[in-house]
C-alpha angles and dihedrals in degrees: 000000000000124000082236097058092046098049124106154149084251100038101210136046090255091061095053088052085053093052083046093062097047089050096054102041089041100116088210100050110094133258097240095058087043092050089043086047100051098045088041083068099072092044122103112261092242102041082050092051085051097053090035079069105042078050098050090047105043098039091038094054101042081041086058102044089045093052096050094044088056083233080125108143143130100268100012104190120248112245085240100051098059 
């Protein structure tokens, strides 16, 4: 294992599951980080890893460009979708 792979805000496993934990009893956080979270769990760690950076690319970029055309909003319709 890297020390890049190892390395976190909590520092041991312990401590993720602690941040787990917060992130799915927070009353604020939404339902659907705490739903990916929770399924996330039961994943294996590579094939998580995988999908966390499909993910990053693809909802980064569209937030981005979102976010620069002024087109920000709660259920912003996909292109295709209109």
């Amino acid at each position: 294992m890297t020390q890049d792979s190892t390395d976190c805000a909590a520092g041991t496993l312990s401590g993720v599951d602690d941040q787990i934990d917060f992130v799915l009893s927070h009353p604020h956080m939404s339902d659907w980080i705490k739903q990916t979270l929770a399924s996330a769990l039961a994943c294996s760690p590579i094939e998580l890893l995988n999908d966390l950076e499909v993910l990053n690319q693809i909802l980064r970029t569209r937030s981005a460009l979102l976010i620069n055309t002024g087109a920000i909003g709660v259920g912003v319709v996909r292109a295709s979708q209109k």
